[in-house]
C-alpha positions in Angstrom: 60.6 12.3 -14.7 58.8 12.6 -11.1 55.5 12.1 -10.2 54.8 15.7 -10.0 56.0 15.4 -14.0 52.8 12.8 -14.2 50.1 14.7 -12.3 50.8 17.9 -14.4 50.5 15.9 -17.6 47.5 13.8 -16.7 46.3 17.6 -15.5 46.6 18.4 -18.9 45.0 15.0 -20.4 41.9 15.8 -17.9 41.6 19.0 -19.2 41.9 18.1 -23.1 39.2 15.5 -21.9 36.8 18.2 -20.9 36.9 20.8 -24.0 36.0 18.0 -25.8 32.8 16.7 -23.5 32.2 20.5 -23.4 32.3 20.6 -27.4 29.8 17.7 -27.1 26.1 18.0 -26.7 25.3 17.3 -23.2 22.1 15.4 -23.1 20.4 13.8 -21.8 21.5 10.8 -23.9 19.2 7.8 -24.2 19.0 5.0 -26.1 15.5 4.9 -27.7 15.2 2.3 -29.9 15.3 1.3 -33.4 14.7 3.7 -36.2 15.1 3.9 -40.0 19.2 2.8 -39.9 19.1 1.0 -37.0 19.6 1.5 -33.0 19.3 5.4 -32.4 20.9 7.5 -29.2 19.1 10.8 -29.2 20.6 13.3 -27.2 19.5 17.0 -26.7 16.7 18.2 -28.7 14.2 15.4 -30.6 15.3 14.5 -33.5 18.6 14.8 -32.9 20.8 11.6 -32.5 23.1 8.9 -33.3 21.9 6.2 -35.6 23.8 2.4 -35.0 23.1 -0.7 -37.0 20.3 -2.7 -36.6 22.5 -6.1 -34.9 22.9 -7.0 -31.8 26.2 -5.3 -31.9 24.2 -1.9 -32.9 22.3 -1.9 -29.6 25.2 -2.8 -27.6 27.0 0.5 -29.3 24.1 2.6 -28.6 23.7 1.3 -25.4 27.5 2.5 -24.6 26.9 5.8 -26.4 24.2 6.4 -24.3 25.9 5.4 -20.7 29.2 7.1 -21.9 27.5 10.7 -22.2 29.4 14.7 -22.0 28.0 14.7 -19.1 29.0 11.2 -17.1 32.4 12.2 -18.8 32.8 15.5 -16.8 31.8 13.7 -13.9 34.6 11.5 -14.3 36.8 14.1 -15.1 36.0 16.0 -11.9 36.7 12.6 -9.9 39.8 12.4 -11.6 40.6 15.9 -10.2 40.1 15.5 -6.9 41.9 12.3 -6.6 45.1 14.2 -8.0 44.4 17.4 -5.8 44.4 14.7 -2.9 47.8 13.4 -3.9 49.0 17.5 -4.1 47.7 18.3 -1.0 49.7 15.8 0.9 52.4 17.5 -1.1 51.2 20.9 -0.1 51.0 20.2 3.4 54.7 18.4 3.3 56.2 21.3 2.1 54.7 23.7 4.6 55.8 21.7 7.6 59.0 21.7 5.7 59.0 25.4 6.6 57.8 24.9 10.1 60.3 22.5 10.5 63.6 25.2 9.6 62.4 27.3 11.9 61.9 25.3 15.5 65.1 23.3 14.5 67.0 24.8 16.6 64.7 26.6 19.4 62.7 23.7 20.2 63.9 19.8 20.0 60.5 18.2 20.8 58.6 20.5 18.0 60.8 19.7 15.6 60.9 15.9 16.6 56.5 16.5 16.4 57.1 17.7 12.9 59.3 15.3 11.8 57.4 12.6 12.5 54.3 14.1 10.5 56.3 14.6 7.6 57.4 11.1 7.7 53.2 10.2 7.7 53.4 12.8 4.9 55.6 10.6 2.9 54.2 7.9 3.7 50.9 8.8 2.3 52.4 10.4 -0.7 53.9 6.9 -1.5 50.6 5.0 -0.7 49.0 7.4 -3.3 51.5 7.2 -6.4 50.7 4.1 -7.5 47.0 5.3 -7.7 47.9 8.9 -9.9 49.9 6.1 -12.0 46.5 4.1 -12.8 44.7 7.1 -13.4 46.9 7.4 -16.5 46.6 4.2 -17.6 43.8 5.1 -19.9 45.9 7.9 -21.8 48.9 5.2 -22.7 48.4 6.0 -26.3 48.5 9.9 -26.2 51.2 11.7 -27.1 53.8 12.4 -23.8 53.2 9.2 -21.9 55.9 7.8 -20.4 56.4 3.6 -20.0 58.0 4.5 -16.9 54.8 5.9 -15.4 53.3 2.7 -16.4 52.1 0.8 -12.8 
């Protein structure tokens, strides 16, 4: 499998990410204190909200609720994004000066020389980014599809 294979798939993992934040209510989440069962997230409306046990261990789990919000989540999702669309647009722009390339070949030496040697900055960056799109999946390992050999 290619890289490409791995940016569509973690495309896919993004985008199961966000119907699910979406599905979510999305906030404001805080962490508000202790109530009847414990430490209590509310989120939304009043009322509303996530009880946690009343331990040290309870506040530490509403306090990660709270942080880890729908709405931090689609942030993160949208960071993800554009760190994969800058990895396809290196790709993008490769295979248009591919096309550029076929065409000077054999009119004009120096253009084509040009264009080669932006390609081969092209590839470059393309290799200087794969180990990054290979960490962004790191955090789907256990979902279905992952392959070890994307593994960093």
């Amino acid at each position: 499998m290619t890289v490409e294979d791995l940016v569509q798939w973690l495309r896919a993992q993004l985008d199961e990410d966000e119907r699910i934040a979406r599905a979510a209510t999305l906030g404001p989440w805080v962490q508000s204190g202790i109530g009847d069962y414990g430490w209590t997230v509310t989120f939304g409306r009043p009322g509303a909200g996530v009880e946690t046990a009343d331990t040290e261990q309870g506040l530490a789990d509403a306090s990660f609720i709270a942080a880890h919000n729908p709405a931090r989540a689609l942030r993160e999702i949208d960071a993800k994004r554009q760190a994969l669309d800058l990895y396809a647009a290196v790709l993008e722009e490769r295979t248009a000066l591919r096309g550029r390339m076929r065409k000077v070949i054999d009119q004009d030496h120096d253009e084509f020389m040009r264009l080669h040697k932006q390609e081969s900055d092209l590839i470059e960056r393309a290799r200087l980014l794969v180990p990054f799109v290979r960490l962004l999946a790191l955090p789907y390992v256990d979902r279905p599809g992952y392959r070890e050999e994307w593994r960093p």
